[in-house]
N, C-alpha and C positions, 0 to 999 in steps of 0.2 A: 504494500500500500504506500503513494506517495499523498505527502503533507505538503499543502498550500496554507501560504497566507498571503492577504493583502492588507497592507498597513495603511490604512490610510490617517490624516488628521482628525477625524471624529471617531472612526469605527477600526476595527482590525476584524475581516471574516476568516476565516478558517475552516477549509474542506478538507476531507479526508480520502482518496479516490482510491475504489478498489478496481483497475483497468482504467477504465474508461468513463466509470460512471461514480459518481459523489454518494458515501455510501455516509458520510456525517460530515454535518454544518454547524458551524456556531460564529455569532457575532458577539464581540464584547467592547468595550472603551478602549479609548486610546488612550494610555495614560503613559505619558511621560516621563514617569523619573519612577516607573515601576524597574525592578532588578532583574536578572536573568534566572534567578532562585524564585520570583514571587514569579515570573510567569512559568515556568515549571511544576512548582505547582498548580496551578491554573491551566496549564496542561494537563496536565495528570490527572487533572479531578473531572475535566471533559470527557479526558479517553473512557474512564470507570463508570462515568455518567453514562454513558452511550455504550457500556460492555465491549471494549475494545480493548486490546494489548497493547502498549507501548512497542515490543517488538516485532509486531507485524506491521511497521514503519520501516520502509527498505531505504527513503531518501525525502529530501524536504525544498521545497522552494518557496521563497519570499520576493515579496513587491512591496517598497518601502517609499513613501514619501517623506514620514520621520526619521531620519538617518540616525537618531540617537538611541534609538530601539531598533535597527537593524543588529544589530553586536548584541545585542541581550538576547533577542530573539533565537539567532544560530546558536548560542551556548545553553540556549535553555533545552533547544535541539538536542542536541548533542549530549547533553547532560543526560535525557531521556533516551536517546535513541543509537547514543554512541554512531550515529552517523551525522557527515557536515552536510548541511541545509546549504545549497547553491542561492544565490545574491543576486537580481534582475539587476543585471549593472551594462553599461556597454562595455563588449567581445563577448557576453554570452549569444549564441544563437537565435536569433529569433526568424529566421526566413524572410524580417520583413525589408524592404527596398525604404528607407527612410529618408524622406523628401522634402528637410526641412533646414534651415539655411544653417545649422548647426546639431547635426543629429544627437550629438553627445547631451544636448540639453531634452530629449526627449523623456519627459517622466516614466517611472517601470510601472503605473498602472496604466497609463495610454498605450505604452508598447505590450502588456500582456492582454489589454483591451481589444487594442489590435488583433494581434496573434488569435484571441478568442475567435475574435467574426472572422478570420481568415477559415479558422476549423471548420463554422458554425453557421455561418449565413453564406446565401450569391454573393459574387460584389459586383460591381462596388457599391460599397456602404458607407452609410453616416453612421454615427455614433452620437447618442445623450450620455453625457455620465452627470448623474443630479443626484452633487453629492458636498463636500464641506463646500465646493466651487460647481459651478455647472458650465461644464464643457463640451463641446461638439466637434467630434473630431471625424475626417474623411480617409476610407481606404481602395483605392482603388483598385480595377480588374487586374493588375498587375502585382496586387500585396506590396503598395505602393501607400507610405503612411503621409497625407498630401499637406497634412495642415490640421488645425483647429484653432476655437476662440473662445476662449477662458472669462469667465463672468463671476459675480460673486453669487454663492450657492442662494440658495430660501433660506436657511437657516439666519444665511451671516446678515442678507441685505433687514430679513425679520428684525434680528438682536441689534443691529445698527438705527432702525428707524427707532424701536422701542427705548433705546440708553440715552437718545438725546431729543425725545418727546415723552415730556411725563404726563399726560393724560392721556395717552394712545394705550390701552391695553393689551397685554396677553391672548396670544389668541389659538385658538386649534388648525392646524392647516390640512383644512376641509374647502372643500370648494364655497362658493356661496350661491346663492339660488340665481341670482342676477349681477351683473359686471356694474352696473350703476345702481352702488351700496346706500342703503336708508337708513345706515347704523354706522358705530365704530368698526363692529367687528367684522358685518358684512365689506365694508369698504375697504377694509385693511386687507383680508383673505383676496376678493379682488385683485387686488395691485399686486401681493405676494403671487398668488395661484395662478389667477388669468393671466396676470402681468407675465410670468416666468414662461406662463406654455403658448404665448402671444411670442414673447421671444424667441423662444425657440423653434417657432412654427415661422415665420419672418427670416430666421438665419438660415435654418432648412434651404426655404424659398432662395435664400442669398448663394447657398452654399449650392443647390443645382444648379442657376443660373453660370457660377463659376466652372462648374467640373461635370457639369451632367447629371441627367436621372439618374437617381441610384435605383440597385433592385432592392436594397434593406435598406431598414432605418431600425435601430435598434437601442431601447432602453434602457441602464443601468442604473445602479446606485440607492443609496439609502430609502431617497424622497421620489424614486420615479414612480410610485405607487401613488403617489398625491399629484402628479403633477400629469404623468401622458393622460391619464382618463379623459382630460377637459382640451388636449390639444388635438388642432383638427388634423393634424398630418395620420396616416398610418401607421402605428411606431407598436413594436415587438418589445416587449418587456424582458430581459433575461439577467435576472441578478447574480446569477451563476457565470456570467461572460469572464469577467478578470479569472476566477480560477480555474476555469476549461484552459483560457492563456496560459498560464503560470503551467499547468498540468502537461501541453504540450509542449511549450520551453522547455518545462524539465526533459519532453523524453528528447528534443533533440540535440541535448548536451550531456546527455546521461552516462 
């Protein structure tokens, strides 16, 4: 069985694949200044939760946007599994043709993003990842990573309006019944919800006009459960995409 993770600034997921297929998931916080001892156990207590052996772990791979829990993470590997957990870094393998005016600055969940829809969908394809940021990135018929455009997630531009308007409250992000709100909270979800899948439906539209119809368009990340239902484009949900990537990196540098 190989071990995934993807680290990202809110969440860290973690699959467990036996082959080909995720045989246990779990999401937990991103925490920072956790030790490579506290997430070992915190491994440990998943695997047992889910009746799973630590040694039927052959290998591991990681996608890290936190670079300071990259290094914990491998030794907490290791620590359990007495095998090294491989690092999405550039010179590992990824198949893909990287088409960006500096490939080395390519983030390792966009390239294991990549690699997912290369496995997983037609191409060429867009990509949503709505997640601490919301991102939309293009792969072409060619496994060809074209570009994308980086925005600030729901979460952050939410927490941003609410810390510097103190009557604006708290809100659930739920859709709202109508886009021209008669309340605080309908109004606020609005701008949040609409606002985001108005955006992302608008760059789509920008991003075909630039590179062509795609055959996919496909969803990721924490909040795309809140967000594609209200966008008008066709968009395929698969939260599972970074670790199918990370799953197929591993095997072609295994």
């Amino acid at each position: 069985m190989i071990l995934t993770l993807d680290v990202g600034n809110t969440n860290i997921n973690l699959g467990l694949f036996d082959g080909d297929t995720i045989c246990m998931r779990a999401r937990f916080a991103t925490e920072r200044d956790k030790t490579d001892d506290q997430f070992a156990v915190l491994l440990h207590t998943l695997f047992t939760m889910n009746n799973y052996a630590l040694s039927c772990v052959q290998g591991g791979i990681i996608s890290s946007v936190v670079p300071e829990l990259t290094a914990a993470l491998e030794s907490a590997i290791y620590k359990l599994t007495e095998k090294k957990a491989l690092s999405l870094s550039p010179g590992l393998k990824t198949g893909l043709n990287i088409l960006i005016d500096n490939p080395a600055q390519l983030g390792a969940d966009l390239a294991a993003g990549a690699v997912g829809t290369v496995c997983r969908y037609p191409l060429p394809a867009f990509v949503v990842d709505l997640g601490t940021a919301t991102k939309i990135y293009a792969v072409d018929s060619n496994k060809g990573f074209r570009g994308c455009m980086i925005a600030p997630g729901v979460n952050v531009s939410l927490k941003a309006l609410t810390d510097v308007s103190s009557l604006l409250p708290t809100i659930q992000l739920k859709p709202p019944k109508k886009a021209c709100g008669t309340n605080s909270v309908e109004s606020m979800q609005s701008g949040v919800i609409l606002g985001t899948a108005a955006m992302i439906d608008g760059l789509l539209d920008r991003f075909a006009e630039e590179l062509g119809t795609p055959k996919s368009i496909i969803a990721t990340g924490g909040l795309a459960s809140s967000i594609v239902p209200v966008c008008r484009h066709v968009i395929q949900r698969d939260d599972d995409l970074i670790l199918y990537g990370l799953k197929a990196i591993y095997d072609k540098n295994k």
